[in-house]
Residue frames as a rotation matrix with the C-alpha (Angstrom) as fourth column:
UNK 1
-0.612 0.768 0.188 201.81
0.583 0.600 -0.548 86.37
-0.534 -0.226 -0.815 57.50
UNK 2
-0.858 0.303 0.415 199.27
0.138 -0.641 0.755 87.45
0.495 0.705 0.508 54.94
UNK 3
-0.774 0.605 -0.187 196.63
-0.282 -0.594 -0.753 89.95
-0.566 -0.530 0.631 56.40
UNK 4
-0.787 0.600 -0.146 193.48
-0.080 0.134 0.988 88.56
0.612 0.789 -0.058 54.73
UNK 5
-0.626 0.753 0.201 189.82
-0.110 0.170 -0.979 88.99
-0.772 -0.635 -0.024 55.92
UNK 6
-0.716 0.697 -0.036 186.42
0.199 0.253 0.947 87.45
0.669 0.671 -0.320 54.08
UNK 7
-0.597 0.741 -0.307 183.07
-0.360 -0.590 -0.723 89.25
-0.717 -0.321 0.619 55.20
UNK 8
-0.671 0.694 0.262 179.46
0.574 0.262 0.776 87.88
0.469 0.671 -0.574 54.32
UNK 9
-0.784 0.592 -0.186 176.83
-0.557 -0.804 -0.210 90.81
-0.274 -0.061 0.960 54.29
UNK 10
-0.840 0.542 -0.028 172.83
0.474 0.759 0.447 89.65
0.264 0.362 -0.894 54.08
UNK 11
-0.684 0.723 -0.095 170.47
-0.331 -0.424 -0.843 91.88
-0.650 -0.545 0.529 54.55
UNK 12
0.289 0.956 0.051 166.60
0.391 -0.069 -0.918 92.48
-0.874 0.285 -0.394 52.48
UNK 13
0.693 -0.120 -0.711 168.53
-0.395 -0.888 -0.234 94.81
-0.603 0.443 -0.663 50.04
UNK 14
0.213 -0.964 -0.159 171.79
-0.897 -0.128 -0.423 92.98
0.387 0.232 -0.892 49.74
UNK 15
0.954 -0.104 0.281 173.45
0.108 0.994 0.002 89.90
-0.280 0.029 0.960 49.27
UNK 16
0.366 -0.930 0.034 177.92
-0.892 -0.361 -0.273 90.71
0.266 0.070 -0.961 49.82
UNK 17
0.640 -0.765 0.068 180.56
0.703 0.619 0.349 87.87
-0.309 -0.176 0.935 49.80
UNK 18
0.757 -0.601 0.255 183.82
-0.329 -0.688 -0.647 90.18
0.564 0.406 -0.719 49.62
UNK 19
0.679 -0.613 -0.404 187.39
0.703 0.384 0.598 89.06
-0.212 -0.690 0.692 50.65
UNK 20
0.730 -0.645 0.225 190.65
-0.581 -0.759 -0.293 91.45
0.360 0.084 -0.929 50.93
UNK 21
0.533 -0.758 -0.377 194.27
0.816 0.341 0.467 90.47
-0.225 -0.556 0.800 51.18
UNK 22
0.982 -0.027 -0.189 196.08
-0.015 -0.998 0.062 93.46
-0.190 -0.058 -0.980 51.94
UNK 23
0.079 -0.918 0.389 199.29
-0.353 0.339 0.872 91.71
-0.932 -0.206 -0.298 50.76
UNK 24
0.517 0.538 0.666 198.35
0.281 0.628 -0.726 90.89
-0.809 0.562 0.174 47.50
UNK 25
-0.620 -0.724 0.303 199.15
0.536 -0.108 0.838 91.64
-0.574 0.681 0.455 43.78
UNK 26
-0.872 -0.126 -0.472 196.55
-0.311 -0.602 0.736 93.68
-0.377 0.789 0.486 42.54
UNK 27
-0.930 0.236 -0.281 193.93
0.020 0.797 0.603 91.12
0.366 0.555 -0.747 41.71
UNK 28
-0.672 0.720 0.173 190.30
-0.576 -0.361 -0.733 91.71
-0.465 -0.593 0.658 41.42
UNK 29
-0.855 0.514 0.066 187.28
0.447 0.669 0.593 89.69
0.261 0.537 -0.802 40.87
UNK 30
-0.454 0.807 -0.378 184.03
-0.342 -0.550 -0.762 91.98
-0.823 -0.217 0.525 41.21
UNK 31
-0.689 0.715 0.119 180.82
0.597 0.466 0.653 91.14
0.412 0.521 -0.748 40.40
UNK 32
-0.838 0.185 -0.514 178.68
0.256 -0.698 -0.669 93.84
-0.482 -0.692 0.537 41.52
UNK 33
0.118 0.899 0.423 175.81
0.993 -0.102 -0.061 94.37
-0.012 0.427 -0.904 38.97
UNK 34
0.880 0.156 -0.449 177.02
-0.012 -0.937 -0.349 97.93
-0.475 0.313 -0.822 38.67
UNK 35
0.572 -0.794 0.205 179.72
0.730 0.380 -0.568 98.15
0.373 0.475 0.797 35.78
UNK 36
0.372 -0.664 0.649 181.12
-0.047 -0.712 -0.701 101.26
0.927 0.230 -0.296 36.58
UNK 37
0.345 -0.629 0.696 181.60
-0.937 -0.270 0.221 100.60
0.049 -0.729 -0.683 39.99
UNK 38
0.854 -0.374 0.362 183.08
0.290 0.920 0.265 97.22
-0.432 -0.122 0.894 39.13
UNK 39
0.205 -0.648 0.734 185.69
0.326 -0.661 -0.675 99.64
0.923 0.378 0.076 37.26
UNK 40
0.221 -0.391 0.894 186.34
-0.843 -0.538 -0.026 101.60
0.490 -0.747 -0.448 40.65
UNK 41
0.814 -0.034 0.580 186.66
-0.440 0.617 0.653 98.41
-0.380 -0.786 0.487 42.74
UNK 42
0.793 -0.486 0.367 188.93
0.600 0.522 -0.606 96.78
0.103 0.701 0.706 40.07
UNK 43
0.163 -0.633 0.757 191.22
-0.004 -0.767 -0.641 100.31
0.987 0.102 -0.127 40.02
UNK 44
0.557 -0.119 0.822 191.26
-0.827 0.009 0.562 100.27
-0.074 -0.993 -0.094 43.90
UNK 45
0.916 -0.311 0.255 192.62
0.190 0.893 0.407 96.55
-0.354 -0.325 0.877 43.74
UNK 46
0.674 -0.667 0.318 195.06
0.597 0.238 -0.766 96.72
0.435 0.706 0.559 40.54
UNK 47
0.307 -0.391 0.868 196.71
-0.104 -0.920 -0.377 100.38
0.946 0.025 -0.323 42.67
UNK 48
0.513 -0.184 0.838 196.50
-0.848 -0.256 0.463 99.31
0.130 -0.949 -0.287 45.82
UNK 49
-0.174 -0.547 -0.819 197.87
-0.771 0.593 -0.232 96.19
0.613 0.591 -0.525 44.95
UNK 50
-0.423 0.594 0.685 195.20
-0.619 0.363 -0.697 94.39
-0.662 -0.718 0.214 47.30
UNK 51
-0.744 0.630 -0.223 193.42
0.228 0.553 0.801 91.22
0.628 0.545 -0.555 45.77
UNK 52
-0.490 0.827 0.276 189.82
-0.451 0.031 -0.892 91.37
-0.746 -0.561 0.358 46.30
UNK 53
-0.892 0.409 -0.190 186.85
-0.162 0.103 0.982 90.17
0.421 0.907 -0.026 45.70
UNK 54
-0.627 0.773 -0.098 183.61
-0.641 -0.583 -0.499 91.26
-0.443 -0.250 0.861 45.74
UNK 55
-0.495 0.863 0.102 179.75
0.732 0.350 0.584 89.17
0.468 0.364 -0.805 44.79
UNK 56
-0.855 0.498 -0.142 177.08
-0.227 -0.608 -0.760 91.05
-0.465 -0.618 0.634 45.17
UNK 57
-0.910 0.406 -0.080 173.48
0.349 0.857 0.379 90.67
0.223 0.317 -0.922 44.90
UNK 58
-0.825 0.170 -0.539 171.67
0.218 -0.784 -0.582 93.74
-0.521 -0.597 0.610 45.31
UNK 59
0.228 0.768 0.598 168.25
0.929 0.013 -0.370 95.36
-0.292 0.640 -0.710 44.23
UNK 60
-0.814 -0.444 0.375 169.21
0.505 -0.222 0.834 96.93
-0.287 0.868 0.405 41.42
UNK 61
-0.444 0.396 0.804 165.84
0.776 -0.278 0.566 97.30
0.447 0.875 -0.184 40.01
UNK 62
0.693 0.437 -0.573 165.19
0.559 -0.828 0.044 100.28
-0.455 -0.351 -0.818 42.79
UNK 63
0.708 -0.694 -0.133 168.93
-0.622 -0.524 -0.581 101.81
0.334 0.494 -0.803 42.04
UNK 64
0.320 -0.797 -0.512 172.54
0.102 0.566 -0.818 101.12
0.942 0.210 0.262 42.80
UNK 65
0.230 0.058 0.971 172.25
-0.749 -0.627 0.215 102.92
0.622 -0.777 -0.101 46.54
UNK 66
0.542 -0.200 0.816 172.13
-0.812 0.125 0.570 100.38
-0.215 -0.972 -0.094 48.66
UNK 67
0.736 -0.676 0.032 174.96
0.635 0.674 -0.376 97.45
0.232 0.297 0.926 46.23
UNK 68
0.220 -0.877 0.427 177.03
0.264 -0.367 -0.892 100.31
0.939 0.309 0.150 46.64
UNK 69
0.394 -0.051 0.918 176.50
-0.845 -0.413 0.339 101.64
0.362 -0.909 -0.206 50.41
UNK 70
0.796 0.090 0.599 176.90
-0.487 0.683 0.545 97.95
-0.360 -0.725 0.587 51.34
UNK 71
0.666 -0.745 0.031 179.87
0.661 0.572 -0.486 96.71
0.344 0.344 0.874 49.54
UNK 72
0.228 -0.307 0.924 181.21
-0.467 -0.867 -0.173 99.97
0.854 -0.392 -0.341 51.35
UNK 73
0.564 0.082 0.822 180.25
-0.824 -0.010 0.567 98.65
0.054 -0.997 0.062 54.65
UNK 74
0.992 -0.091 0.091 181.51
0.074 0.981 0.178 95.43
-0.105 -0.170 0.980 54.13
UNK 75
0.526 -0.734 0.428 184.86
0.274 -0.330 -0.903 96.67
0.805 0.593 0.028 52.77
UNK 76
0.084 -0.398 0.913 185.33
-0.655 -0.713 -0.250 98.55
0.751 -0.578 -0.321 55.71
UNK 77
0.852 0.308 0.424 184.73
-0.492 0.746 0.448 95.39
-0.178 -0.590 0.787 57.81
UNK 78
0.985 -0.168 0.044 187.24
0.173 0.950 -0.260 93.87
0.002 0.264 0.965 56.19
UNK 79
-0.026 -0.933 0.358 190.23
-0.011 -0.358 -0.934 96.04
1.000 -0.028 -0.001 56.08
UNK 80
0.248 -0.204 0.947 189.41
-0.968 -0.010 0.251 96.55
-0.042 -0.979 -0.200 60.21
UNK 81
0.814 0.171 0.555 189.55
-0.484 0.727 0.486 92.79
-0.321 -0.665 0.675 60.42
UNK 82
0.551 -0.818 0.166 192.45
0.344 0.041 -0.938 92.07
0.760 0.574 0.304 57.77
UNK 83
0.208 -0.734 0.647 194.45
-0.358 -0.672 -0.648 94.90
0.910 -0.097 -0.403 60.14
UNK 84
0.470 0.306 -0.828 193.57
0.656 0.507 0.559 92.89
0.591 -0.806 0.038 63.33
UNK 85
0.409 -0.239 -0.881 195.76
0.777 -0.415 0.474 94.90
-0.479 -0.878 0.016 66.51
UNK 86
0.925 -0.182 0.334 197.09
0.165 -0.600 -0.783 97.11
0.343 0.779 -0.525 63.31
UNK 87
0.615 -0.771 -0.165 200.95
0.079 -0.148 0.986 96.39
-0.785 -0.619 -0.030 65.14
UNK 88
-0.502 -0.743 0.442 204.08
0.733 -0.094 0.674 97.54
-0.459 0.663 0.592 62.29
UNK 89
0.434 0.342 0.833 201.84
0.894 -0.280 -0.351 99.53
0.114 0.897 -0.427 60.00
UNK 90
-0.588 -0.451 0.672 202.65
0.725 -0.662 0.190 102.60
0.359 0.599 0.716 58.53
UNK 91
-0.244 0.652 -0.717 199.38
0.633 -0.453 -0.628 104.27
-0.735 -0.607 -0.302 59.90
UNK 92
0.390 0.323 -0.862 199.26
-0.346 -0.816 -0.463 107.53
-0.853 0.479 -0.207 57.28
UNK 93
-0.332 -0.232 0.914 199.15
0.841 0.367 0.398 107.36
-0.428 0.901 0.074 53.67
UNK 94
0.080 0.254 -0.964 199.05
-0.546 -0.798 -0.256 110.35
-0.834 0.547 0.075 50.95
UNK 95
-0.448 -0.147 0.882 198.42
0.877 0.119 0.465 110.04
-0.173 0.982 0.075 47.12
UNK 96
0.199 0.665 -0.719 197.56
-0.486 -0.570 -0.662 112.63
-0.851 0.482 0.210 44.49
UNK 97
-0.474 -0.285 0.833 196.63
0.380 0.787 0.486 111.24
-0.794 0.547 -0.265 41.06
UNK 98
-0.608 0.027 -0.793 196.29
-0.620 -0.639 0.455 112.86
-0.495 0.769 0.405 38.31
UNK 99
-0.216 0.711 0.669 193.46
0.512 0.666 -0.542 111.64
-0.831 0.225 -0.508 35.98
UNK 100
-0.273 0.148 0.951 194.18
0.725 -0.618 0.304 113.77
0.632 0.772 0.062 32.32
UNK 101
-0.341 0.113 0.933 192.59
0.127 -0.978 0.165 116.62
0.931 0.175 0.319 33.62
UNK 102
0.731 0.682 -0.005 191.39
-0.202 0.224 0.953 115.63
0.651 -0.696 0.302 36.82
UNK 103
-0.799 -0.601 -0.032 193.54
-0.133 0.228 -0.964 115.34
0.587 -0.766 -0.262 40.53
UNK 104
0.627 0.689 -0.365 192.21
-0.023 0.484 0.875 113.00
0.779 -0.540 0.319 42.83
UNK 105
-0.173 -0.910 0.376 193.68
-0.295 -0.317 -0.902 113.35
0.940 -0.267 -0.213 46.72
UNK 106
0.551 0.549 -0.629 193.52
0.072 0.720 0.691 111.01
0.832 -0.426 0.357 49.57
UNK 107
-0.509 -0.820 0.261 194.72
-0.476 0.016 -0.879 110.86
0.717 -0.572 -0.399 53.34
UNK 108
0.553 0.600 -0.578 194.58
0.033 0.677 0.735 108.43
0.833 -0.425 0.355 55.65
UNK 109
-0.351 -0.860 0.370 195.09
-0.772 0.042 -0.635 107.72
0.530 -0.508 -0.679 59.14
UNK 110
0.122 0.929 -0.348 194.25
-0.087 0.360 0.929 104.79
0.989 -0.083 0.125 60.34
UNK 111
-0.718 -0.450 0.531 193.71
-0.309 -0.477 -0.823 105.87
0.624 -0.755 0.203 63.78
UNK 112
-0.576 0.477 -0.664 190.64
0.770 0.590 -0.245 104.17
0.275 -0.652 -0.707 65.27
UNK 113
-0.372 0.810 -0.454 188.81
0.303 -0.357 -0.884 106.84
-0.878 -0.466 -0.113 64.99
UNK 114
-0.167 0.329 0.930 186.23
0.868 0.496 -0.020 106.98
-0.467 0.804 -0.368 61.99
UNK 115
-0.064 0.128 -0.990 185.81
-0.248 -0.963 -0.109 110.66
-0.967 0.238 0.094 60.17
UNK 116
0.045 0.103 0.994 185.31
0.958 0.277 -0.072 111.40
-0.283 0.955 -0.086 56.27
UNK 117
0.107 0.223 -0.969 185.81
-0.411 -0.877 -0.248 114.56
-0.905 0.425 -0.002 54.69
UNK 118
0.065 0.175 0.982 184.46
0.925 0.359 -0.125 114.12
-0.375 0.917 -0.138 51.04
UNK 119
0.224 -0.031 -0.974 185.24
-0.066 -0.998 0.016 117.34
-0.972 0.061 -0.225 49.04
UNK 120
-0.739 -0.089 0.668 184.21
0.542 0.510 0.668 116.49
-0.400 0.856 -0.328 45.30
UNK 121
0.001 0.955 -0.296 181.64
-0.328 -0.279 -0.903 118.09
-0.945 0.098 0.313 43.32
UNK 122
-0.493 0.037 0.870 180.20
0.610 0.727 0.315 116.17
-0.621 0.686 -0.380 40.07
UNK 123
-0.642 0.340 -0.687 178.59
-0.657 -0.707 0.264 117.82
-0.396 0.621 0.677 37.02
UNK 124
-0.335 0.782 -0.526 176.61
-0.700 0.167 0.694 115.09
0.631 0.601 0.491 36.15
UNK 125
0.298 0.171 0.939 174.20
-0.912 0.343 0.226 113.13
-0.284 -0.924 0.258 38.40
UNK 126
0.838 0.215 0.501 175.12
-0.318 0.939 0.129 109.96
-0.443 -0.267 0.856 36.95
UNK 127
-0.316 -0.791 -0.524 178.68
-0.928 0.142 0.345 107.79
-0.199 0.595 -0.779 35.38
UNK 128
-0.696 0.417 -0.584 176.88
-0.048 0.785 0.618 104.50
0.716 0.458 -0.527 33.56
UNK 129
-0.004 0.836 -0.548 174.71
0.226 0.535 0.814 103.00
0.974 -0.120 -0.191 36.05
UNK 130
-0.211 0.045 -0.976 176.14
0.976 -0.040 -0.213 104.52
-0.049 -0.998 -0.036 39.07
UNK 131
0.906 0.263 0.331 174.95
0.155 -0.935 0.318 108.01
0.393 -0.237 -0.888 40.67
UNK 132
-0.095 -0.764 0.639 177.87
-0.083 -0.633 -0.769 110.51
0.992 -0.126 -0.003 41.11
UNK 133
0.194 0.473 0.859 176.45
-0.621 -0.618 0.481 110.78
0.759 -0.627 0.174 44.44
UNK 134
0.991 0.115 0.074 176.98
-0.128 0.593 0.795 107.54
0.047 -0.797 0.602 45.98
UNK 135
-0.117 -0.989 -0.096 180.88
0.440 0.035 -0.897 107.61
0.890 -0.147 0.431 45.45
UNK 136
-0.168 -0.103 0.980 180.45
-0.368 -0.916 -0.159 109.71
0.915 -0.387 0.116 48.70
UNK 137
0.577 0.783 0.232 178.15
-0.791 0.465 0.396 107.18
0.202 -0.412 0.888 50.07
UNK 138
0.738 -0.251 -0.626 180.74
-0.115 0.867 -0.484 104.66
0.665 0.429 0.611 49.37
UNK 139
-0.459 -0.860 0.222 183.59
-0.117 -0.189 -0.975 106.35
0.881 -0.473 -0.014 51.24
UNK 140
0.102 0.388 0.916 181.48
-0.943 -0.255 0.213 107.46
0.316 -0.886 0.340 54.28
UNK 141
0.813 0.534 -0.233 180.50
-0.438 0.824 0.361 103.54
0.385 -0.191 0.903 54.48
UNK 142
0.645 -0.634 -0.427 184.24
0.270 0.712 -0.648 102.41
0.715 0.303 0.631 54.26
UNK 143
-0.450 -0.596 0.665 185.70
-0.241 -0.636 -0.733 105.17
0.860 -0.490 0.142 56.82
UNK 144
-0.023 0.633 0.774 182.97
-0.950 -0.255 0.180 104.47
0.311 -0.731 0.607 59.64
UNK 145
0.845 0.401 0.353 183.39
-0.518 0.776 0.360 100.61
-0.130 -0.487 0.864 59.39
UNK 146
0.271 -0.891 -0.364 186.96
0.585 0.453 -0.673 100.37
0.765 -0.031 0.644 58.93
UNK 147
0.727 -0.414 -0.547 187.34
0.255 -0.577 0.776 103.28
-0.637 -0.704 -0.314 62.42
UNK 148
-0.424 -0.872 0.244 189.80
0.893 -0.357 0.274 105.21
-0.152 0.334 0.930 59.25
UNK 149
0.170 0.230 -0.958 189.93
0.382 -0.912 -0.151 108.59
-0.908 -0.340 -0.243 58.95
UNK 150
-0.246 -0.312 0.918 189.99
0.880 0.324 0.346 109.50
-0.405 0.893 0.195 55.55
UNK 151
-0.197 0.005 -0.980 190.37
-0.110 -0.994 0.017 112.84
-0.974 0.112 0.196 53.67
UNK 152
-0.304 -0.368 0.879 189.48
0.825 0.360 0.436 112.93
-0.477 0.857 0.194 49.71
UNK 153
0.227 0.472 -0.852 189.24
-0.235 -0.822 -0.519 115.75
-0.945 0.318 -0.076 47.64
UNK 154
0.159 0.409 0.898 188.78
0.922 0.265 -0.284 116.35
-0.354 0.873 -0.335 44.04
UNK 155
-0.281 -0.157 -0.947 190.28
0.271 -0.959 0.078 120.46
-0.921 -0.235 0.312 43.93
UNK 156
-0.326 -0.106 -0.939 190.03
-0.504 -0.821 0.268 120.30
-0.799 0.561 0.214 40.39
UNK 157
-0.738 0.144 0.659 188.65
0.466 0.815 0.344 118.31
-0.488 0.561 -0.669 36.92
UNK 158
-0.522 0.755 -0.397 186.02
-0.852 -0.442 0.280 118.43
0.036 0.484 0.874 34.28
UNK 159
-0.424 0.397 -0.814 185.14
-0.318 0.776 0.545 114.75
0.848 0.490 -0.203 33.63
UNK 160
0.176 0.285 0.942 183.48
-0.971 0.205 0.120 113.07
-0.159 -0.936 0.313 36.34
UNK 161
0.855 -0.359 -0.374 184.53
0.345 0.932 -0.108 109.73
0.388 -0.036 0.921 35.11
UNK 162
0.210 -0.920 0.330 187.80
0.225 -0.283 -0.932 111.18
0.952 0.270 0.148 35.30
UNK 163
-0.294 -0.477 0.829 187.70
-0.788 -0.370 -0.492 112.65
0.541 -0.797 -0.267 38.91
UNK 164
0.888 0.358 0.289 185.54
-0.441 0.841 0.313 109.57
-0.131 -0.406 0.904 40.26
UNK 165
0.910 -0.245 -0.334 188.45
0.180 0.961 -0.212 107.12
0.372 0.132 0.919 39.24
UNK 166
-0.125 -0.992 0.008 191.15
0.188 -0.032 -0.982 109.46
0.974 -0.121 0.190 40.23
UNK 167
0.274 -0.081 0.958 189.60
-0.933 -0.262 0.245 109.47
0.231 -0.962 -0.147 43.99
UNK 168
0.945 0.210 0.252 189.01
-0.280 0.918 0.283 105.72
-0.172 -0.337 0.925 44.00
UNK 169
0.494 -0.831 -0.255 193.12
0.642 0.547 -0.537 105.18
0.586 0.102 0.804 42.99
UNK 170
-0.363 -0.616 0.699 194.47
-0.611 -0.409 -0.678 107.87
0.703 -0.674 -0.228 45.75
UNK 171
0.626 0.495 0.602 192.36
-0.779 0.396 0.485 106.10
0.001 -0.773 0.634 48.15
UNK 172
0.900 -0.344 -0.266 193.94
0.265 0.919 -0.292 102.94
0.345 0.193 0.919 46.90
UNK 173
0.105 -0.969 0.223 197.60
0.145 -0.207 -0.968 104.28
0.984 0.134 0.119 46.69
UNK 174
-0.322 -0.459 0.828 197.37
-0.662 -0.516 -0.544 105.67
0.677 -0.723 -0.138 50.32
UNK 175
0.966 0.192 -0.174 195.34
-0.047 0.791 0.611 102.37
0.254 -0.582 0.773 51.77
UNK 176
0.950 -0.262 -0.169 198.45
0.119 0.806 -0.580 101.07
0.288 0.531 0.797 50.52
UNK 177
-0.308 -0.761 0.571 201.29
-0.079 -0.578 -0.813 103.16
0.948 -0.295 0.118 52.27
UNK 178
-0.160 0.080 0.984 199.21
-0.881 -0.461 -0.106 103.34
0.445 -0.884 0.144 55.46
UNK 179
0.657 0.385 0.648 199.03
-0.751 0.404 0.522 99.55
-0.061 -0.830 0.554 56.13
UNK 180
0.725 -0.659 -0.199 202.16
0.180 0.461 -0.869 98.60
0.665 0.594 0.453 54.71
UNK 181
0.646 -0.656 -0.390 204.36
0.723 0.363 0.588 96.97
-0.245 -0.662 0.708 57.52
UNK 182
0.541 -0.758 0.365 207.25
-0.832 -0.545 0.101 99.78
0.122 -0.358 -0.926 59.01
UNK 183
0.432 -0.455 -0.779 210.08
0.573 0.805 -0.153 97.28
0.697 -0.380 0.608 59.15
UNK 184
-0.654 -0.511 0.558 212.25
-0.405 -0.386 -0.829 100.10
0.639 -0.768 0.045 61.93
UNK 185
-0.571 0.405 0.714 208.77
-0.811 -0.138 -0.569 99.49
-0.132 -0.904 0.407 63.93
UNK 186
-0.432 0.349 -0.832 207.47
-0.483 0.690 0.539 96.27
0.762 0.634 -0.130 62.77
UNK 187
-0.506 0.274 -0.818 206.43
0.425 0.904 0.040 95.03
0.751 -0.327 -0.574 66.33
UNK 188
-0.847 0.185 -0.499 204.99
0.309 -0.594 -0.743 97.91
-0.434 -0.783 0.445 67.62
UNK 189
0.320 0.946 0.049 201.54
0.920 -0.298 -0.253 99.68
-0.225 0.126 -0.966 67.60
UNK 190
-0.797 -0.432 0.423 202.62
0.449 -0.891 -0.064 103.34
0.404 0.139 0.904 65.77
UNK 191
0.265 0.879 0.396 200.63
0.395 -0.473 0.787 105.29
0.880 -0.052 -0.473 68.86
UNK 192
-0.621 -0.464 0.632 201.73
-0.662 -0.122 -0.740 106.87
0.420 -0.877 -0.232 72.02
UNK 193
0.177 0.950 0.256 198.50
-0.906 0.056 0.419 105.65
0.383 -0.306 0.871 72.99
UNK 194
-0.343 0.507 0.791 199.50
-0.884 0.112 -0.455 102.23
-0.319 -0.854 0.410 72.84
UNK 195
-0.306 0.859 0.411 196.46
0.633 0.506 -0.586 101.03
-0.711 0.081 -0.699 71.03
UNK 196
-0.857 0.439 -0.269 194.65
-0.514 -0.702 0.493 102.07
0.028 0.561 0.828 67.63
């Protein structure tokens, strides 16, 4: 059964239509009014091999803060609901990814209980139209409304395109390990607990 969830976001700020099948091939349609992060959303799909798609409708003419905080939140909505009782999965996922000079490094558990550690530092405040800064913003959003714990670091790089895309494809790579069906445990919650 494909795991798919569709999430409509509406606020003053923001207009989000975004859908996720976590079974997919890879396939992204993003429409986001920010190009570079329509690059990161695109690289997240094509790696994690997750169709999405993303509309968005956001005011732009203040900045990209709140197209990007909210296509976060919504995201995260959508993998929690996509995962629904989260029974078979894999739970933990690792990637490092090299990026030329850059290593991007992700871990995940999804464990029902929401955390971020963001450990990146940018040299410039901005990559096209998006601030360096909200890539942080982006995660925080996606960890807190998907209840995943999520580690990402950045130990090392010059570009900041470069380390930006090589968090946004560990992230992707380890989504992708941690919610990919255990076939040994395929009918079971992976928790003593239970329950994630």
């Amino acid at each position: 059964m494909r795991r798919i969830a569709q999430i409509e976001r509406k606020t003053k700020e923001t207009d989000i239509k975004l859908q996720i099948d976590l079974d997919g091939t890879g396939e992204g349609e993003i429409d986001t009014g920010v190009g570079f992060f329509d690059h990161m959303l695109n690289s997240f799909a094509r790696h994690g091999g997750f169709d999405l798609k993303v509309k968005c409708k956001g005011d732009l003419e203040v900045d990209a803060h709140h197209t990007v905080e909210d296509i976060g939140i919504a995201l995260g909505e959508a993998i929690k609901k996509a995962l629904d009782d989260k029974k078979g999965i894999t739970r933990y996922g690792f990637a490092s990814i090299p990026m030329d000079e850059a290593l991007g490094q992700c871990s995940i558990d999804i464990s029902g209980r929401a955390f971020l550690v963001f450990d990146c530092e940018f040299a410039a405040a901005m990559c096209g139209q998006m601030d360096t800064q909200l890539a942080e913003e982006f995660f925080r959003a996606v960890a807190f409304n998907s209840d995943i714990t999520l580690h990402l670091s950045c130990p090392y790089g010059n570009n900041d395109h470069h380390k930006m895309e090589a968090l946004f494809k560990a992230f992707a790579r380890s989504l992708r390990e941690a919610v990919a069906i255990d076939p040994r445990n395929a009918d079971k919650i992976p928790s003593t607990k239970g329950v994630l």
